[in-house]
PAMARKOL-639921 format. One record per residue (C-alpha): residue number from 1; residue in one letter; x, y, z. Coordinates in Angstrom, 1 decimal, m for minus. Example, Ala and Ser with C-alpha at 12.3 -4.5 7.8 and 13.67 -1.06 7.14 Angstrom:
2
(1, A, (12.3, m4.5, 7.8)) (2, S, (13.7, m1.1, 7.1)) 
//
This chain:
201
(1, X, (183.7, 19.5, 97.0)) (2, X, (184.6, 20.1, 93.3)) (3, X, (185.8, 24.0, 92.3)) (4, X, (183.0, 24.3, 89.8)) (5, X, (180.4, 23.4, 93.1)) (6, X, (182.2, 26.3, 95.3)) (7, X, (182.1, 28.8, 92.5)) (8, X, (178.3, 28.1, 92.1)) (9, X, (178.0, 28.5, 96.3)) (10, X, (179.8, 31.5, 96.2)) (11, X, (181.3, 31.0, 99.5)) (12, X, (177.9, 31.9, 101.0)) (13, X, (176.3, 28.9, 102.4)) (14, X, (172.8, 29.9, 102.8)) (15, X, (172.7, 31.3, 99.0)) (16, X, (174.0, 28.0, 97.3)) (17, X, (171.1, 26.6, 95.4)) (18, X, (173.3, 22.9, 94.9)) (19, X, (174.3, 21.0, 97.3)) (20, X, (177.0, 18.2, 97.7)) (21, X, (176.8, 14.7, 98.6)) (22, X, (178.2, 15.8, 102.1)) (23, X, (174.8, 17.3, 102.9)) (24, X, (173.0, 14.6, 105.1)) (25, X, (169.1, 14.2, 104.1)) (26, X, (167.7, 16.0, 107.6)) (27, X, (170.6, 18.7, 107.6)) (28, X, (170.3, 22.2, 106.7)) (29, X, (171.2, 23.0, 103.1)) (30, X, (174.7, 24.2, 103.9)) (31, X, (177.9, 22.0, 104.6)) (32, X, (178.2, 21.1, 108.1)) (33, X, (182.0, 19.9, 107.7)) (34, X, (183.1, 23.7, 107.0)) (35, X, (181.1, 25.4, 110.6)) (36, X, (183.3, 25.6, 113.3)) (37, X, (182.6, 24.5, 116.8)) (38, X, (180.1, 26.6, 119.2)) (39, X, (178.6, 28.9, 115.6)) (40, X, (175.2, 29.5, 115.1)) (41, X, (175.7, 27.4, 112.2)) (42, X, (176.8, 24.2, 114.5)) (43, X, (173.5, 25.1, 116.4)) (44, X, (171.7, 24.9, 113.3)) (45, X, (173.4, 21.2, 112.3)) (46, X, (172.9, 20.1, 115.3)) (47, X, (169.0, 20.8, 115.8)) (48, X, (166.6, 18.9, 113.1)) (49, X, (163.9, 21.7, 113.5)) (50, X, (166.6, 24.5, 112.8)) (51, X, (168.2, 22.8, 109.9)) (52, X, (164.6, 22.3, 108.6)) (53, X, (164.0, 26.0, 109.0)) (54, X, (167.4, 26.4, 106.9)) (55, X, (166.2, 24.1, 103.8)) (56, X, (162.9, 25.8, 103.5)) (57, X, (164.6, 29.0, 104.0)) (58, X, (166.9, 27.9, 100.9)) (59, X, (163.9, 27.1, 98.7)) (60, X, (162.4, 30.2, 99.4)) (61, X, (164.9, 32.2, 98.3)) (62, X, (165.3, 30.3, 95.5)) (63, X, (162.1, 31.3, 94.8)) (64, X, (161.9, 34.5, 95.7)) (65, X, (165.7, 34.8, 93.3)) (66, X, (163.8, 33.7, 90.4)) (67, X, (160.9, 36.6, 91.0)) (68, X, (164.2, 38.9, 91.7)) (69, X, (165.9, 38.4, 88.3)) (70, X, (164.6, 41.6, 86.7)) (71, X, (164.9, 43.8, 90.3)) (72, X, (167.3, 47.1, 89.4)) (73, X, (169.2, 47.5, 91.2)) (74, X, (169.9, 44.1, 92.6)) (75, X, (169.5, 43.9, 96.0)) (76, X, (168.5, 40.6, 97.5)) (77, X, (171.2, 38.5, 97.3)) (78, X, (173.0, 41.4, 99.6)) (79, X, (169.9, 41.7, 102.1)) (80, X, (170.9, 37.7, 102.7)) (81, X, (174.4, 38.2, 103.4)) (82, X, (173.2, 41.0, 105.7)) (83, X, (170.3, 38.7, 107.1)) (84, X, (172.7, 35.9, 108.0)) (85, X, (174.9, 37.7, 109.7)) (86, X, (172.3, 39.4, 111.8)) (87, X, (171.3, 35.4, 112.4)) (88, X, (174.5, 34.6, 113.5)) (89, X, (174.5, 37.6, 116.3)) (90, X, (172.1, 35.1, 118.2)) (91, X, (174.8, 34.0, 120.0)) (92, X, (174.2, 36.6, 122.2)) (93, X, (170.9, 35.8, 123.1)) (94, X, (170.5, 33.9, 126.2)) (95, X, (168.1, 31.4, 124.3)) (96, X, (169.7, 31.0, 121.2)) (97, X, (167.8, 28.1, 119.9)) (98, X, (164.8, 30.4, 120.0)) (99, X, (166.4, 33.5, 118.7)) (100, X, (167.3, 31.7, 115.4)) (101, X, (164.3, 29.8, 115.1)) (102, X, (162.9, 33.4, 115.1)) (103, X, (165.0, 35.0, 112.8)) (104, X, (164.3, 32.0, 109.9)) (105, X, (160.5, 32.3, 110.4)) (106, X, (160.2, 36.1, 109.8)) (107, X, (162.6, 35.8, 107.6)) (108, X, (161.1, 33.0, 105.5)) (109, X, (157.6, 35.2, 106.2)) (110, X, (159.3, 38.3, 104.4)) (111, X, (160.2, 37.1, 101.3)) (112, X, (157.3, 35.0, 100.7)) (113, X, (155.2, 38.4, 101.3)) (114, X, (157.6, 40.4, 99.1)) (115, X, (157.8, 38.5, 96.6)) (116, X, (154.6, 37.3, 96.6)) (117, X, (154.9, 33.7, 97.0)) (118, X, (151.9, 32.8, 98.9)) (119, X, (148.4, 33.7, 98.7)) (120, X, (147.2, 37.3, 99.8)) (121, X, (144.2, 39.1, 100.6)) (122, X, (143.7, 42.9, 99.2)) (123, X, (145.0, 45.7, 98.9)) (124, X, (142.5, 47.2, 101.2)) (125, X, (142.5, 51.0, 101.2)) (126, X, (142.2, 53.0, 104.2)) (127, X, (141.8, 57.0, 104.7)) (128, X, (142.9, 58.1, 107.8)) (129, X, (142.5, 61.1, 109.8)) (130, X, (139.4, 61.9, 107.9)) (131, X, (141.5, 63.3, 105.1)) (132, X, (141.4, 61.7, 101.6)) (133, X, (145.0, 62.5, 100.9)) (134, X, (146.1, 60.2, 103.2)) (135, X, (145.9, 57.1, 102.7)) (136, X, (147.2, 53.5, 103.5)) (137, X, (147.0, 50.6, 101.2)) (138, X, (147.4, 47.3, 103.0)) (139, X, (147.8, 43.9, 101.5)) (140, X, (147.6, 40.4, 103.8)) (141, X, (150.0, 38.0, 103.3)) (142, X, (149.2, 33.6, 104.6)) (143, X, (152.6, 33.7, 105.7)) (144, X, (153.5, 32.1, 109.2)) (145, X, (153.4, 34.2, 111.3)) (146, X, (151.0, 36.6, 109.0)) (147, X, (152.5, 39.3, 107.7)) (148, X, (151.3, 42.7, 106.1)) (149, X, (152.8, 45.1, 103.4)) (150, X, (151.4, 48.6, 103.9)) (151, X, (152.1, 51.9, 101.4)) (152, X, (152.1, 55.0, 102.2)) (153, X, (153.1, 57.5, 100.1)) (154, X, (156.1, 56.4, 98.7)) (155, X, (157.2, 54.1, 102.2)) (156, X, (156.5, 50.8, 102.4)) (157, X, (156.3, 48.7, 106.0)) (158, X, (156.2, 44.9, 106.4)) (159, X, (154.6, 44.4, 109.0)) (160, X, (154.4, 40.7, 111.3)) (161, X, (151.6, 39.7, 113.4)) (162, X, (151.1, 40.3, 116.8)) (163, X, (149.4, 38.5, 119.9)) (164, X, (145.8, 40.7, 120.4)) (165, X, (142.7, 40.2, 122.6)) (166, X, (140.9, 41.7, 119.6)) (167, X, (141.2, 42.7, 116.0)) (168, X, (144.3, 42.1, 114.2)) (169, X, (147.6, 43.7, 115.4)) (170, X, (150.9, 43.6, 112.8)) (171, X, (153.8, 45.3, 114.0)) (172, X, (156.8, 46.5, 111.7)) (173, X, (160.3, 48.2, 112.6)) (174, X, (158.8, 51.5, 113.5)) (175, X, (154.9, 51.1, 112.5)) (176, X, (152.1, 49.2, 113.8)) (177, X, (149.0, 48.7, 112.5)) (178, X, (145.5, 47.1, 114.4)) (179, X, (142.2, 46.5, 113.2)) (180, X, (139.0, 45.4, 113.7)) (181, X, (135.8, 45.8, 112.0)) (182, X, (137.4, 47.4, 109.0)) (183, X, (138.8, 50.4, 111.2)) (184, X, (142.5, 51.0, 112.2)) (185, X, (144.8, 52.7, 114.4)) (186, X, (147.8, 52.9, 112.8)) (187, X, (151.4, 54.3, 113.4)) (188, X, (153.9, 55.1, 111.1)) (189, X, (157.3, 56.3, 112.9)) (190, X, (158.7, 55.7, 115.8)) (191, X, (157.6, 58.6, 116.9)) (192, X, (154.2, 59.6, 114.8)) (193, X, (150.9, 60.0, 116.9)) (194, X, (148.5, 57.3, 116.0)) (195, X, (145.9, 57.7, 113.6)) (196, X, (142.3, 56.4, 113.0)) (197, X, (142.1, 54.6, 109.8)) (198, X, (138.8, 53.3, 107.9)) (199, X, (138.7, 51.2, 105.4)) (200, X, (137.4, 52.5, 101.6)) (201, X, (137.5, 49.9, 99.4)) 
//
C-alpha cells in the first residue's frame, strides 16, 4: 500500500473512502491483510453478510461526511472512531456474529436518519400532558430498522423501532416513544413518568 494511500486512510479502516487493490470485490472495505487473528475485524472478513454490512456502512458515511463538511464543531469522524470500537467489544458477546451485524445496522440506520439520507415522514407535533408548552416534534425516518428523531426542548433522541402487538413502538437510550392512532405515550429519561401525547399538526 503506497504512503500517499495510508495518509488518506488515516490509520482508521472504517473511515478510508479509497481502497487498495488488496481489497477483494465481496470483502469489507477495509484491508483484511492488516486484522489480526480472532478480531472482530477477522469476523467481519470472514463473513460475506458482515463485510457487506461494512461496505454499505463505508458509503454511508461517505455520505453522511459530505452532509457533515460544514458541522461546527466537527464531530463525526470522532463518533466513528468511538462507534468502531464499541463494535469491536462484541467479542464479548456470546453470539458475536449477531452482535456486529447489530451494531452496523443501527448504525448504518443513524446516520442515514441524521443526516438525512433517506426519505422521511413529518415532523409531526405532539402536546403532551395537556399542556401546550410541551411539546415533542417527531420525524420518521425509512431506515432499516425504522428509526425516529424526536425534539424536545433543546434534547434530541434517536430513537429505533421496536417489536409491538400494536401501534408503533421506537426505543432510544433512555426514551421510548409508542403510538397509535395519532396518540402517544412517551418517555423521556430513564427515569421520567410516561406521558400522554396527541398529535397537533
Amino acid at each position: 500500500m503506497s504512503p500517499r494511500h495510508l495518509t488518506r486512510c488515516g490509520g482508521l479502516a472504517l473511515l478510508c473512502l479509497t481502497f487498495g487493490p488488496a481489497r477483494a470485490a465481496d470483502g469489507p472495505a477495509f484491508d483484511c491483510h492488516k486484522v489480526a487473528d480472532g478480531s472482530i475485524a477477522a469476523l467481519i472478513c470472514a463473513s460475506p453478510p458482515l463485510s457487506a454490512l461494512d461496505r454499505q456502512l463505508a458509503t454511508v458515511y461517505a455520505a453522511a461526511t459530505r452532509k457533515a463538511a460544514n458541522e461546527h464543531p466537527p464531530t463525526l469522524k470522532a463518533e466513528q472512531r468511538g462507534w468502531i470500537k464499541g463494535r469491536d467489544e462484541c467479542w464479548k458477546s456470546d453470539d458475536k456474529t449477531g452482535c456486529v451485524r447489530e451494531a452496523y445496522r443501527q448504525r448504518i440506520a443513524e446516520l442515514q436518519a441524521r443526516y438525512r439520507l433517506v426519505e422521511a415522514r413529518g415532523p409531526f407535533h405532539y402536546r403532551c400532558a395537556g399542556q401546550p408548552g410541551n411539546e415533542l416534534v417527531v420525524t420518521f425516518f425509512a431506515t432499516e430498522p425504522a428509526t425516529l428523531i424526536a425534539e424536545r426542548g433543546d434534547s434530541v433522541s434517536l430513537m429505533y423501532s421496536q417489536p409491538s402487538g400494536s401501534g408503533a413502538r421506537y426505543e432510544g437510550r433512555n426514551e421510548s416513544f409508542w403510538e397509535h392512532h395519532g396518540e402517544a405515550r412517551v418517555r423521556w429519561g430513564a427515569d421520567a413518568a410516561e406521558m400522554n401525547c396527541s398529535v397537533t399538526r
